[in-house]
C-alpha positions in Angstrom: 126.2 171.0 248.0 123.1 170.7 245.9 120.1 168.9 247.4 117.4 169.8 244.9 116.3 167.5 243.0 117.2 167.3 239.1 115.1 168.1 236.0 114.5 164.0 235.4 114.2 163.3 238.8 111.5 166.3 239.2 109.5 164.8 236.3 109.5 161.2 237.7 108.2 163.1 241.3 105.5 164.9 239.5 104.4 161.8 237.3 103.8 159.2 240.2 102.3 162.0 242.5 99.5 162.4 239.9 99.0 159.3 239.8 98.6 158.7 243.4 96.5 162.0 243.8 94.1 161.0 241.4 94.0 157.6 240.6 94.8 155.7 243.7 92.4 157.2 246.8 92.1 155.2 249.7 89.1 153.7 249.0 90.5 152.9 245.7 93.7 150.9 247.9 91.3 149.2 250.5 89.5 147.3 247.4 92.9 146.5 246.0 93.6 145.1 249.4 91.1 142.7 249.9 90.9 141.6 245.8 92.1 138.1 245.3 95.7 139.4 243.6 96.4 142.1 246.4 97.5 144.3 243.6 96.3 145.6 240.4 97.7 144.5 237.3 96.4 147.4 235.1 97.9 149.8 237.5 101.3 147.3 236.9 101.3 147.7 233.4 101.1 151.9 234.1 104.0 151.3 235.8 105.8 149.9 233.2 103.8 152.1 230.4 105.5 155.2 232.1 108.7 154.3 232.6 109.0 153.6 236.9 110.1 150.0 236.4 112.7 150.7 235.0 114.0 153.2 237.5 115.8 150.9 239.6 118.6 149.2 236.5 121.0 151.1 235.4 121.2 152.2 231.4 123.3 149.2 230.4 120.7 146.5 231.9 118.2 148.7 230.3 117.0 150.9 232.9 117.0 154.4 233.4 119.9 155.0 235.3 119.7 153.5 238.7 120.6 155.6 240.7 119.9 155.5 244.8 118.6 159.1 244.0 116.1 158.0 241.5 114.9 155.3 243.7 114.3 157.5 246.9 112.6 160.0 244.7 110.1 157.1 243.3 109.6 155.3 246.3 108.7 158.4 248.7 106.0 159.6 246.3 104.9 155.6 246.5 104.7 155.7 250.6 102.2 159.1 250.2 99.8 156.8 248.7 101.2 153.3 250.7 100.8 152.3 247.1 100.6 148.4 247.5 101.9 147.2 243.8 104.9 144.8 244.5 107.6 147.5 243.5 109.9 146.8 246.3 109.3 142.7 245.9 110.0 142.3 242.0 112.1 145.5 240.9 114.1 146.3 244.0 114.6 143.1 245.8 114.5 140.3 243.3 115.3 142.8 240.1 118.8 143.9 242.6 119.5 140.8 242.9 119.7 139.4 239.6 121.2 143.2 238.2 124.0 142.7 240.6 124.6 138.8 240.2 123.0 137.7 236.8 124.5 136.8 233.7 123.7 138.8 230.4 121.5 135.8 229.1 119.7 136.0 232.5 119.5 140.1 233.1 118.4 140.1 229.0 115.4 137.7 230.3 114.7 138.5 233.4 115.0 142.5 233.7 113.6 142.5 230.4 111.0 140.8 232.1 109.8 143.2 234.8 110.5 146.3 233.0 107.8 145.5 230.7 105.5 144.5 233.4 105.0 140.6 232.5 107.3 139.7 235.0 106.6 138.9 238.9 109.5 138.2 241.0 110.3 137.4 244.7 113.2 137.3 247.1 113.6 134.6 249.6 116.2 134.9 251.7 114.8 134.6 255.3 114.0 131.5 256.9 112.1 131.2 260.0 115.0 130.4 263.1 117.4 133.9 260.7 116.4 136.6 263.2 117.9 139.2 260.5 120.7 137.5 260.0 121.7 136.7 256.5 124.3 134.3 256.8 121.7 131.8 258.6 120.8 130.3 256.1 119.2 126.4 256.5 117.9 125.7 253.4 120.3 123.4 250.6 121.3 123.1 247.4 122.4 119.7 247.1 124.6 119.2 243.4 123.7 116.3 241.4 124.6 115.6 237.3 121.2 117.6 236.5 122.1 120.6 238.4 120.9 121.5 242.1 118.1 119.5 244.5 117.1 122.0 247.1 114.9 121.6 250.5 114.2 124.2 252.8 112.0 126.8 254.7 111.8 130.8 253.3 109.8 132.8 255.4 107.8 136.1 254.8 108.7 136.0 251.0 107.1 139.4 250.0 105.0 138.7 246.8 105.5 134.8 246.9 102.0 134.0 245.9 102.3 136.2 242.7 105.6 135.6 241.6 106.6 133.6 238.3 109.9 132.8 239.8 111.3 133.3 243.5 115.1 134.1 243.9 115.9 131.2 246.7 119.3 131.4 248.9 120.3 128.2 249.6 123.5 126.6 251.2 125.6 124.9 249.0 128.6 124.0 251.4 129.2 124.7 255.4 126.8 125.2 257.9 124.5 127.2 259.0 126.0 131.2 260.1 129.2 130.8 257.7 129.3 133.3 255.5 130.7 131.6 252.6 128.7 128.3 250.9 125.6 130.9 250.4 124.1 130.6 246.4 121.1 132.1 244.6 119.0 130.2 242.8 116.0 131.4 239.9 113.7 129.3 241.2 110.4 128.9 238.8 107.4 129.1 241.4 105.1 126.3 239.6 108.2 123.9 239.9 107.6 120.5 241.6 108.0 120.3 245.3 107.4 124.5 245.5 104.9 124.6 248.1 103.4 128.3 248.9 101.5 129.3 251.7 100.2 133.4 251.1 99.5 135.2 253.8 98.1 139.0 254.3 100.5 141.0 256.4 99.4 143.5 258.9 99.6 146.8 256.5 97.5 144.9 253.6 101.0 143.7 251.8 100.9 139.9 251.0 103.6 137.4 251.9 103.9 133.7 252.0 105.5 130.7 254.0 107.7 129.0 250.5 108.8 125.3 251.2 110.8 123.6 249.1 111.4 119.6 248.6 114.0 117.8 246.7 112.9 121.1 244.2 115.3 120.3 240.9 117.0 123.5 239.0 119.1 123.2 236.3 123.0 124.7 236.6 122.2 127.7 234.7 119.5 128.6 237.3 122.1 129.4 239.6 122.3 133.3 239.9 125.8 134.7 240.1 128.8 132.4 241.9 128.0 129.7 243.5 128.9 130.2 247.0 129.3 133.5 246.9 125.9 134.9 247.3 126.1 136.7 250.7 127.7 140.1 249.5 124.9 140.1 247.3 122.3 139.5 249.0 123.5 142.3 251.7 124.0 144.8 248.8 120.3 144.1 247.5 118.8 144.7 251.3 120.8 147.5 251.7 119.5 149.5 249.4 115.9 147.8 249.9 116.3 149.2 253.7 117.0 152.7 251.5 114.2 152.4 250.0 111.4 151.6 252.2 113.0 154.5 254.5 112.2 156.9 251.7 108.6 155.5 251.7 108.5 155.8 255.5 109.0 159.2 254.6 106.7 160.2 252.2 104.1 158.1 254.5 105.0 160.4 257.6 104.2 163.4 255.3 101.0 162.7 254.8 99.7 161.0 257.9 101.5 164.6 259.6 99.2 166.8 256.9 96.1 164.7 257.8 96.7 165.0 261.4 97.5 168.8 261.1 94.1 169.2 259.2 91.6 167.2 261.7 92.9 169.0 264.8 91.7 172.0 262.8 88.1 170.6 262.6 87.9 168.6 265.8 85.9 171.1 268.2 86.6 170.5 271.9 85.5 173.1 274.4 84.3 175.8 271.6 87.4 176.3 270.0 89.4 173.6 267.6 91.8 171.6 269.1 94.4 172.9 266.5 94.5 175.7 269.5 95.6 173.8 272.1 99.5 174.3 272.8 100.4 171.1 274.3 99.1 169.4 271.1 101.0 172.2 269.1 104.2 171.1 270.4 103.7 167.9 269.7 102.3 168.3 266.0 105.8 170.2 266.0 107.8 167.2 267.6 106.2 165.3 264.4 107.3 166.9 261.9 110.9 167.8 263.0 110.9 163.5 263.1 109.8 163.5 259.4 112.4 166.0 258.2 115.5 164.8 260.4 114.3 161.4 258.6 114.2 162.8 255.2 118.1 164.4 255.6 119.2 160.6 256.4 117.5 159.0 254.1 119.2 161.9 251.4 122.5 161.2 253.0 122.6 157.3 252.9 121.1 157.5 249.1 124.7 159.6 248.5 126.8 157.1 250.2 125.3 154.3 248.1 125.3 156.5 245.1 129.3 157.3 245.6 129.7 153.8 246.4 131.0 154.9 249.8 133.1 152.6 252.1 130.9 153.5 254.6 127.5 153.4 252.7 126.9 150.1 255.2 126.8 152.4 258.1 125.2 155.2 256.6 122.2 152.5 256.3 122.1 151.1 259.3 122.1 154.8 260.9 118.9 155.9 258.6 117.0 152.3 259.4 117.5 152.9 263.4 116.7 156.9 263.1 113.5 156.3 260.6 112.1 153.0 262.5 112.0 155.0 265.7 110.7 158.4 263.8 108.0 156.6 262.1 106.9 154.7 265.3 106.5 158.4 266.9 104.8 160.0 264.3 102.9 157.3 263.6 101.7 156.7 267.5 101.3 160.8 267.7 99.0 160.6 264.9 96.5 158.2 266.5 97.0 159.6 269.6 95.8 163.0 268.4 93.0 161.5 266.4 92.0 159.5 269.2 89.9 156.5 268.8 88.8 157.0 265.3 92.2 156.3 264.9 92.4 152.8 264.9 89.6 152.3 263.3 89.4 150.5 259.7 87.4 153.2 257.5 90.2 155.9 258.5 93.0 155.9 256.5 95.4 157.1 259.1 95.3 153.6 260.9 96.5 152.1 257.4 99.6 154.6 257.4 100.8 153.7 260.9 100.4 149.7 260.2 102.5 150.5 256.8 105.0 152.4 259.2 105.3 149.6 261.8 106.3 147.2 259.0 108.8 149.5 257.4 110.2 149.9 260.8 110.2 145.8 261.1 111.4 145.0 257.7 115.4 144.2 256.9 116.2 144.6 260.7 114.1 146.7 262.9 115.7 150.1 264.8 117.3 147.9 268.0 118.9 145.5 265.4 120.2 147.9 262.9 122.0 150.3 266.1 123.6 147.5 267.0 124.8 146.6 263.9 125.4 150.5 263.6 127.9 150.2 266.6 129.5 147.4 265.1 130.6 149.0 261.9 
């Protein structure tokens, strides 16, 4: 079987790690941080200038293909630089969501949207009492003769605060757990009773807290079926899990290079502590992680790619192998660096809090081995 990569997907590699090499340093991330947006919207419209937006839609929405492949490729060169441009919010969650579900009208406005790069989107589909589970859903959709009312709670809405519109799930029959009654709604984030609360999150990401009361949407805001949004949504996350895995990877490659290159200069009784054996082995340990991480993140993007009964599986086994990788390579790395480590000016602390989240996002590694075991 052929693992290398293919001429396209080479080019896309070399093209964003450019970019991150020489145009996004950490220094040049830590300012984006703590800027009022989060994010830069010149480096945004890059995106979209060269083509990376479009990456995740497949030729007839527009895109370049859309292949789990392509994704894993763009978003492990991301995690080397733990980029912080909403990619995952507006192309691969939202953008998913409305490829798989949306009419032509909508994907013609919508994709169009965010492959140009005048388009921020978000995803809400967690509320605060969900616990990872997709099918609790609180928040309703109550029909009326001008379309829906919905009230409700989302929680950690990735890119909330930035977002034009916000894909809400909201119950429109049933209660709370079934998995039928679910519906997706384009939600425009200025709308009457849309009530945002942004937050930073712990690797320099922003959320927000969305409420919504008696919020009014018209019927042909309704994305896809109506009560039928739950295979949807849990097609969208699974290949979201894919692709923060593959920027878990990219992340543990670098933060293993950095750590590899300080024990070379860190001097500890005459001689660098590269020397040491015991932290040899362990620099070792680290980088067998990364690559048994990278095979399963390669394997699960061919499942979804083949559209493989058991794709579901093979993403639940990659979350629960590269959430507990990370963790270790990540606590190795500040271990081994020692108290500079945790310390803000270092970029290695910044690489492990990215890791945590990747290991917390979509369900963390105890959550997706159960649901492993239950497949």
């Amino acid at each position: 079987m052929n693992f290398s990569l293919s001429a396209e997907q080479q080019m896309l590699q070399d093209s964003i790690s450019k970019f991150v090499q020489k145009d996004y340093d950490f220094d040049t991330r830590m300012k984006l941080v703590k800027s009022e947006t989060g994010y830069s919207q010149d480096n945004w419209k890059l995106f979209a200038e060269l083509g990376w937006l479009m990456v995740p839609f497949s030729e007839s929405d527009g895109g370049l293909g859309g292949s789990a492949a392509d994704l894993m490729v763009v978003m492990e060169e991301l995690g080397k630089g733990i980029v912080i441009e909403p990619f995952l919010a507006t192309t691969v969650l939202a953008g998913g969501a409305i490829a798989k579900a949306g009419t032509q009208a909508q994907k013609d406005t919508l994709l169009g949207g965010i492959m140009e790069g005048g388009l921020q989107l978000a995803l809400a589909c967690s509320e605060p009492k969900s616990r990872y589970e997709l099918a609790n859903v609180a928040t309703t959709a109550q029909k009326n003769n001008q379309g829906y009312i919905l009230n409700g709670h989302k929680a950690v809405v990735l890119n909330a605060a930035a977002a034009h519109k916000i894909i809400v799930a909201a119950r429109t029959s049933g209660n709370a757990n079934d998995k039928t009654g679910i519906s997706l709604f384009v939600v425009d984030a200025e709308s009457e009773g849309v009530a945002i609360q942004a937050y930073r999150t712990q690797d320099g990401g922003r959320a927000a807290e969305v409420r919504l009361e008696n919020v009014l949407v018209s019927a042909d805001q309704l994305l896809g079926t109506e009560g039928d949004a739950l295979p949807v949504i849990e097609s969208v996350l699974d290949r979201a899990t894919l692709a923060i895995c593959a920027e878990a990877v990219g992340a543990m490659e670098v933060i293993i290079q950095k750590t590899v290159e300080y024990t070379k200069t860190r001097v500890q009784f005459g001689v660098p502590i590269a020397k040491f054996q015991a932290l040899q082995h362990r620099m070792a340990d680290m980088f067998i992680e990364q690559q048994q991480a990278k095979s399963i993140v390669l394997m699960a993007a061919m499942k979804l790619d083949q559209d493989s009964a058991d794709s579901a599986k093979a993403i639940a086994a990659m979350k629960s192998l590269v959430g507990r990788a990370s963790r270790k390579v990540g606590q190795e790395a500040i271990q081994i660096h020692g108290g500079i480590g945790v310390t803000d000016e270092l970029d290695v602390g910044h690489y492990f809090k990215r890791m945590t989240m990747i290991e917390l996002l979509f369900g963390n590694s105890d959550y997706q081995t159960q649901r492993f075991s239950e497949l």
